[in-house]
C-alpha distance (Angstrom), angle and dihedral (degrees) to the residues before:
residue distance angle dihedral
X1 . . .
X2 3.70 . .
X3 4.17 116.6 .
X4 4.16 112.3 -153.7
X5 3.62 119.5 -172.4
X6 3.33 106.0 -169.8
X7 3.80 102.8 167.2
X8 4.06 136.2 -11.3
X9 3.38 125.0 -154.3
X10 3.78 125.5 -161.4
X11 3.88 136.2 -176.8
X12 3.65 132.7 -169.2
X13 3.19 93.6 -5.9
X14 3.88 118.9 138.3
X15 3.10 112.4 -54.3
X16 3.67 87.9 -14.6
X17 3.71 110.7 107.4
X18 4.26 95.1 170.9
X19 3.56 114.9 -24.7
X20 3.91 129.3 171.8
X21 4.25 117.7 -166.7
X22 3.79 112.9 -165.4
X23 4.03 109.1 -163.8
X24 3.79 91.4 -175.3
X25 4.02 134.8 91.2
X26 3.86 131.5 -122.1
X27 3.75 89.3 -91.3
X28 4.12 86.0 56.2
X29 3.84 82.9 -116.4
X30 4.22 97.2 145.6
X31 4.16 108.1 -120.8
X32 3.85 130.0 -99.3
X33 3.80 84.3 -149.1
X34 3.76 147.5 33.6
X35 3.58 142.4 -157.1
X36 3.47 127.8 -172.4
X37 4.06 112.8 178.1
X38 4.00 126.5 163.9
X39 3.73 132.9 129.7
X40 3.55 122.2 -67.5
X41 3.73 114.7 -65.4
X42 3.71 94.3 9.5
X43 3.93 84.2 117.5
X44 3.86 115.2 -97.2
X45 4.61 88.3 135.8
X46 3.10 83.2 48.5
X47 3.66 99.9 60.5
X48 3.77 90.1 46.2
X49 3.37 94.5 44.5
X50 3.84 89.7 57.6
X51 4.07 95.7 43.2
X52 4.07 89.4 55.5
X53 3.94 91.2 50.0
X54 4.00 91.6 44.6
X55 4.26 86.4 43.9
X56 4.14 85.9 49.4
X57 3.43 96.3 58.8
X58 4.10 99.6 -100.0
X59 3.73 110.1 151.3
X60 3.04 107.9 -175.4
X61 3.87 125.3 28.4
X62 4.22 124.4 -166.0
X63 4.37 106.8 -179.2
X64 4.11 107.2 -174.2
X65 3.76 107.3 -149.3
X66 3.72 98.2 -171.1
X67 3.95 85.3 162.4
């Protein structure tokens, strides 16, 4: 079995308001390798954090950010 993320899309989440990830190329050819960068806090963990729960089977996903 072959898994393919080819793009993620999260929403109020964090400090994630509406954010779209593509993990493909121009040629819609899906990437060997991804990099997220931004500042601190601007939500790269969180992105991670969210592909490992959707990879381990969680389907559906509630975070409380009482901060």
């Amino acid at each position: 079995m072959k898994l393919e993320l080819r793009s993620i899309r999260v929403k109020n989440c964090g400090p994630l308001d509406d954010v779209r990830v593509e993990f493909y190329g121009e040629q819609g050819m899906t990437l060997p390798v991804c990099v997220l960068a931004g500042a601190n806090g601007s939500g790269k963990t969180t992105i991670l954090e969210l592909i490992v729960w959707l990879i381990n089977g969680v389907t559906a996903l509630v975070i409380n950010d009482d901060s």
